[in-house]
C-alpha positions in Angstrom: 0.0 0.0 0.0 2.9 2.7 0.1 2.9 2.7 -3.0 -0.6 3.8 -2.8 0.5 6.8 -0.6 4.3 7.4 -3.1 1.8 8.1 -6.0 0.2 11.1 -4.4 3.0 12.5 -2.9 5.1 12.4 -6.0 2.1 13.8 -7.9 1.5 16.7 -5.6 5.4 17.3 -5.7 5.1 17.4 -9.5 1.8 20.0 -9.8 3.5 22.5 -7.0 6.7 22.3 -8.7 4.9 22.8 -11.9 3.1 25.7 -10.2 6.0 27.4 -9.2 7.5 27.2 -13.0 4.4 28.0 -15.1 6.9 28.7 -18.2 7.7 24.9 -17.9 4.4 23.5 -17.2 4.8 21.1 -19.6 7.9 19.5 -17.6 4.7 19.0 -15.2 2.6 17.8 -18.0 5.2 15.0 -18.9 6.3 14.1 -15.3 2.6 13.1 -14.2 1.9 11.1 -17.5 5.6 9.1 -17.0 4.4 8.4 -12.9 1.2 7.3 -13.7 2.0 5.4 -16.9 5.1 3.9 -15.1 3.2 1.7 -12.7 0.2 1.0 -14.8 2.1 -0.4 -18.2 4.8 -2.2 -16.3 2.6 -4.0 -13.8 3.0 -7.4 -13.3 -0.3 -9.6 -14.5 -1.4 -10.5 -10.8 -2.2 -6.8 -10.3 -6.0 -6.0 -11.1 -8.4 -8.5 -11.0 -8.9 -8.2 -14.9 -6.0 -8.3 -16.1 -5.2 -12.7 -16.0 -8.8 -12.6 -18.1 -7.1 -9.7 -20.6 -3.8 -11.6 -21.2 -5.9 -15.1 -21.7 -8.1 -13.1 -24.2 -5.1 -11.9 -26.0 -3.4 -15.4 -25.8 -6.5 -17.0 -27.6 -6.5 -14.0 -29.8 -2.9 -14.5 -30.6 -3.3 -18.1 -31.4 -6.0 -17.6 -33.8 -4.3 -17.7 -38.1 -7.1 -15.4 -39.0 -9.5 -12.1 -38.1 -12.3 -14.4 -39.1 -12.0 -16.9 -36.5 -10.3 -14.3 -33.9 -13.9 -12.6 -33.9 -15.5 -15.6 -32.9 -13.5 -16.7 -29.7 -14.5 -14.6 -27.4 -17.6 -12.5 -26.1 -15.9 -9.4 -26.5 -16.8 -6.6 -28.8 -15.5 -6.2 -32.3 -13.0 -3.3 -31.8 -11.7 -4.8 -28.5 -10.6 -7.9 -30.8 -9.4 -6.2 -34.0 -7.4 -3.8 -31.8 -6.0 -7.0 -30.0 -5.6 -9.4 -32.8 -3.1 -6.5 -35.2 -1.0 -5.8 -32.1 -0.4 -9.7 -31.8 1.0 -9.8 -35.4 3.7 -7.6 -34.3 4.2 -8.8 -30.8 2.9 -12.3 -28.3 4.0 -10.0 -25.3 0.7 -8.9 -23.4 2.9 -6.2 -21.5 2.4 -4.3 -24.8 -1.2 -4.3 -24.6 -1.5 -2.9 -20.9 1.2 0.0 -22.5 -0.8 0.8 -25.4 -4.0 1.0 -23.0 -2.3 2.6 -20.1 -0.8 5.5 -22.6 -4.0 6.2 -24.1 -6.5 6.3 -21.1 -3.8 8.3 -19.2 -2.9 10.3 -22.2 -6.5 11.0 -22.7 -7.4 11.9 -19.0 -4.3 14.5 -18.9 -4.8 16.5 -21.9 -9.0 16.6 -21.2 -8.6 18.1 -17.1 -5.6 20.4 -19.1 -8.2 21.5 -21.2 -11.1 22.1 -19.6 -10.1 22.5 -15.9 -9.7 26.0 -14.3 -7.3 24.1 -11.7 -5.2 21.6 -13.3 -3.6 20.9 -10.2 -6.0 20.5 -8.5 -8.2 18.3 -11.1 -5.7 16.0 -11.2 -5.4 15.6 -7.5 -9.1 14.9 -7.6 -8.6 12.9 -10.5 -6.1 10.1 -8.5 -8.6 10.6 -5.2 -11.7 9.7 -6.7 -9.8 6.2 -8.2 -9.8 7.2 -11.8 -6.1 6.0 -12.7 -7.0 2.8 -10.9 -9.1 2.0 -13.5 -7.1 1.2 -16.4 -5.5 -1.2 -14.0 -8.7 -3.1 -14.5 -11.5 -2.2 -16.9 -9.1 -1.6 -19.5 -11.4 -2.4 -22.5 -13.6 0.4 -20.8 -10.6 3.2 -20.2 -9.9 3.1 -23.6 -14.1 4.1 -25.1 -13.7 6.1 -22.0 -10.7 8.0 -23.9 -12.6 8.0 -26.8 -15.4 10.0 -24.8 -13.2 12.7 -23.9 -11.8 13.2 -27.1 -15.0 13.5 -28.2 -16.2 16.5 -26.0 -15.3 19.2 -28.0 -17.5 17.6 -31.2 -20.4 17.6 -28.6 -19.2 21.5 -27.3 -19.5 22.9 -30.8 -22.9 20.7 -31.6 -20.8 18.6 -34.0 -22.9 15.8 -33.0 -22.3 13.6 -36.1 -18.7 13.3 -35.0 -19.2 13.0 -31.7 -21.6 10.3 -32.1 -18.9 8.5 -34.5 -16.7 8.5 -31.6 -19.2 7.2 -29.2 -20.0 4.3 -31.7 -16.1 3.8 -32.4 -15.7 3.4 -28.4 -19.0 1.1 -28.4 -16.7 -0.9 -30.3 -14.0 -1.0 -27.1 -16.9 -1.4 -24.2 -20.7 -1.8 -25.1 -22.1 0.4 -22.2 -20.5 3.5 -23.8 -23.4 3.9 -26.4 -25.0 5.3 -23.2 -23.3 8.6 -23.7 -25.1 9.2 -26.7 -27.7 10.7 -24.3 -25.7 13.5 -23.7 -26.9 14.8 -27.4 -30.4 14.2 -26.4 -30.5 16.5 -23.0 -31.8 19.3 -23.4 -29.9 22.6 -22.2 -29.1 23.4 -18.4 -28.8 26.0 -16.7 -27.4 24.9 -13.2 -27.1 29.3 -12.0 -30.8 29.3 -11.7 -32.7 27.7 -8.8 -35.7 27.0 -11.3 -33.4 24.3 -13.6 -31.9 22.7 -10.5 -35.8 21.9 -9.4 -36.8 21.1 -12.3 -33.8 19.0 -13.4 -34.5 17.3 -9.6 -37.6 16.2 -10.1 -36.6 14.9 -13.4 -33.9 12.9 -11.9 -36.4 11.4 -9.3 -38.9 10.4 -11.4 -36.3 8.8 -14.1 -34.6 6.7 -11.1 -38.2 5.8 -10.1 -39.0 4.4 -13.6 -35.7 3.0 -13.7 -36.3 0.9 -10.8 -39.4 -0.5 -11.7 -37.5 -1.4 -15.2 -35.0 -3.2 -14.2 -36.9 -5.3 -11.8 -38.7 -5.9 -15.0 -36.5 -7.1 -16.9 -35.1 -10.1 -14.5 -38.0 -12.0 -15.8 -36.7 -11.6 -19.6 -33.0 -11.3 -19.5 -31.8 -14.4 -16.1 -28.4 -13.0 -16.4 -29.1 -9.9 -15.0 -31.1 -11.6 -12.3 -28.2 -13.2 -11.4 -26.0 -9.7 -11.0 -28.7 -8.3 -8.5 -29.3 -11.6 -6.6 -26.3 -13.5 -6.9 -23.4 -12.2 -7.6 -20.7 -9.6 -6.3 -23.2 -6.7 -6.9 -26.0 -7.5 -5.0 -23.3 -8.0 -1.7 -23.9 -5.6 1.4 -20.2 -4.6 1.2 -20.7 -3.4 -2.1 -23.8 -1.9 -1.7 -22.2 0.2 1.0 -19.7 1.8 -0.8 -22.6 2.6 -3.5 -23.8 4.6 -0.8 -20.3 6.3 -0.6 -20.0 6.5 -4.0 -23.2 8.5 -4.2 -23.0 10.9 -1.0 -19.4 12.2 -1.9 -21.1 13.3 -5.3 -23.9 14.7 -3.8 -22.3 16.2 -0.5 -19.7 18.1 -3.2 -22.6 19.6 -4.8 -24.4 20.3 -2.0 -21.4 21.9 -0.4 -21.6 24.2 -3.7 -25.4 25.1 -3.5 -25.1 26.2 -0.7 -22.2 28.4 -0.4 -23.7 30.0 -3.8 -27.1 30.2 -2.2 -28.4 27.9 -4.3 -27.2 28.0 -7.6 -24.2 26.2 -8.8 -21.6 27.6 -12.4 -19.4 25.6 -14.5 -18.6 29.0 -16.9 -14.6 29.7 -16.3 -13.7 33.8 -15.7 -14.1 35.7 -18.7 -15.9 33.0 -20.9 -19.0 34.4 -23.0 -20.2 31.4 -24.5 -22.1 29.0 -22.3 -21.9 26.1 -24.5 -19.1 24.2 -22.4 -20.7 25.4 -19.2 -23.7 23.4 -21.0 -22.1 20.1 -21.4 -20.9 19.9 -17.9 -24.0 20.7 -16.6 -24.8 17.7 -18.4 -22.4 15.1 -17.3 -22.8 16.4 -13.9 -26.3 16.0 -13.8 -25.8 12.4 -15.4 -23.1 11.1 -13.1 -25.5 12.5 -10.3 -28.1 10.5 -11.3 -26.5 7.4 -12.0 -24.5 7.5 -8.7 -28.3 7.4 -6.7 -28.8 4.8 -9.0 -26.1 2.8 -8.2 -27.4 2.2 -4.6 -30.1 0.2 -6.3 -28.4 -1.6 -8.6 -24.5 -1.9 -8.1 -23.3 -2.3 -11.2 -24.1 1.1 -12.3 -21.2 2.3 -11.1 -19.6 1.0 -14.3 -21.7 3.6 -16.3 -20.4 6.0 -13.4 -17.4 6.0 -14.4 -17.6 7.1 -17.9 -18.6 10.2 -17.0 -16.5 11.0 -13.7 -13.9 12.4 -14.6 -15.9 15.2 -16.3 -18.0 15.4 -13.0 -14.0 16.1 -11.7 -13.6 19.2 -14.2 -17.2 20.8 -13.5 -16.9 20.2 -9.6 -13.5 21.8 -9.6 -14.6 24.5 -12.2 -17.6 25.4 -9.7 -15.4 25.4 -6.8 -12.9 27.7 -8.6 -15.9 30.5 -9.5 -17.1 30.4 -5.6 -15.6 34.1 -4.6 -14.8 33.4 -1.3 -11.1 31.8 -1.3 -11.6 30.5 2.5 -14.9 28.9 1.2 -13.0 27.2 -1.7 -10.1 25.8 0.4 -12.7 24.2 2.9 -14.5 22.8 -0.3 -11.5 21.2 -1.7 -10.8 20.4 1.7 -13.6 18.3 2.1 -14.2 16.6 -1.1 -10.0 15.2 -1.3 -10.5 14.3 2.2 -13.8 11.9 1.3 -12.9 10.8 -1.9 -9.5 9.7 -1.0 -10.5 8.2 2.4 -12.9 6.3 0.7 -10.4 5.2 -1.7 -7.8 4.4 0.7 -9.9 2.4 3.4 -11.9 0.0 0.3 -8.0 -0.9 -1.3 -7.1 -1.4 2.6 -10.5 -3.1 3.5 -11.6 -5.0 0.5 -8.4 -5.3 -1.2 -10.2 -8.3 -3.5 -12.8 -5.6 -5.3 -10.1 -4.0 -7.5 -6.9 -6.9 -6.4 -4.2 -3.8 -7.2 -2.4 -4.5 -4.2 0.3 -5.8 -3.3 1.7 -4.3 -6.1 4.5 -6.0 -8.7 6.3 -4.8 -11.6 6.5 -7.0 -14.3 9.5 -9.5 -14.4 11.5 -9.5 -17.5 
């Protein structure tokens, strides 16, 4: 677990000293992609729960003389395979898979909180506290549509929805669930600065989670399988269900926190911006990683849609934060959010080492 602890040290060191030296930021830039790329492409294969399934996948993948047959192996989507099956006709070793994965959800992750973020420091703080660099240690076929999604925000700020949906439907490709994001076109505007759209968008929210309660208890009768996630499996046990409920009160305690410093009204819109239409899309993801966070204390596996849309929630929580006038009020903010999210973080890798099986940590043996 130190090393746990040696990651967020080294990546404060790095975003201070990057602070101090804003002529060589992207020194800063390069340093946090090499630490976090460092221990997620050169990990050994008993780190992550996923990863002995990835390597078999890749093994069968390898073994196969043709596309044809490789796309008939496995359950996996189409992309996933392709992507898998022309990196094994240069190469058997897996350890080049988790560095191709690792350097694009990472790569990704980096240059979206760069761009959007008021606070790249202290996005990318939030960014390691809320678990997202964890994740390509294990849902790797879902970090990489989930890099895909970010690239893809910009199409979706300047209503270039044909390419942005491209992108969605490439990442589909990668990880299935993605094609959820597509409802990101479909929301209507939001206005999070007036009281009138955060009651409206409220009730909204409660009566979709309603519905969407009653629908998937539906379902079980049609589709066994998913009976079997919400009776039977990982998902439906109390453990997990608990930190559903963590998952969801640290997002809704950080915008709480934010209504009510701002009296009720929350902004995404950095200083000096005019157009609204980025304040627009995090409005948006916010909303939706709200929503599917209550959610998730219903039905666990949810959180897996969660996470497409976090680290967005990141940028638009610390964007908020960073337009709150009051500096003492924005320390105690940021305060209070690092100090949930990476307790939470730190007590379920300590506590239930087994859901994510990170650590102990290895390197890779040559």
């Amino acid at each position: 677990m130190w090393i746990h602890f040696l990651i967020l040290i080294l990546m404060c060191s790095i975003t201070y000293l990057g602070c101090l030296h804003k002529k060589k930021s992207k020194y800063m830039y390069i340093g946090l992609f090499f630490l976090f790329y460092v221990f997620a492409a050169f990990r050994s294969l008993e780190v992550g729960n996923d990863t002995q399934e990835y390597y078999r996948i890749f093994r069968l993948i390898s073994d196969q003389q043709s596309l044809t047959t490789a796309l008939t192996v496995s359950r996996y989507e189409a992309g996933y395979i392709i992507y898998n099956y022309i990196v094994s006709r240069v190469t058997t070793n897996f350890q080049w898979i988790l560095a191709i994965n690792s350097g694009v959800y990472i790569g990704a992750s980096i240059w979206f909180v760069n761009k959007y973020s008021t606070s790249f420091k202290k996005a990318i703080i939030l960014f390691f506290s809320f678990g997202m660099y964890y994740n390509v240690m294990n849902i790797e076929r879902q970090c990489i549509a989930i890099a895909f999604f970010l690239i893809a925000i910009p199409f979706l700020e300047r209503k270039q929805y044909i390419r942005y949906v491209l992108l969605i439907m490439l990442a589909s490709t990668f990880h299935m669930m993605s094609i959820v994001l597509l409802a990101l076109v479909i929301i209507p505007k939001i206005d999070f600065t007036k009281k009138g759209d955060i009651f409206k968008w409220s009730v909204v929210a409660i009566v979709f989670l309603v519905a969407l309660n009653y629908g998937v208890n539906g379902l079980k009768g049609y589709f066994p399988y998913l009976s079997h996630y919400l009776t039977d499996s990982m998902y439906s046990e109390g453990g997990v269900r608990i930190a559903s409920i963590a998952l969801c009160g640290i997002r809704i305690i950080s915008v709480g926190l934010l209504l009510l410093v701002n009296g009720g009204g929350l902004s995404n819109t950095r200083e000096n911006e005019t157009d609204t239409d980025t304040a627009n899309v995090f409005n948006k993801i916010l909303l939706l990683d709200c929503v599917i966070s209550i959610a998730t204390i219903g039905f666990n596996m949810y959180d897996r849609i969660e996470k497409y849309v976090c680290i967005g929630f990141i940028v638009a929580i610390v964007n908020a934060i960073e337009a709150v006038s009051d500096r003492s009020n924005r320390s105690i903010i940021y305060g209070i959010v690092f100090i949930m999210s990476f307790g939470y973080l730190t007590v379920s890798l300590i506590y239930r080492p087994e859901w994510s099986g990170i650590f102990p940590f290895s390197f890779y043996n040559y």
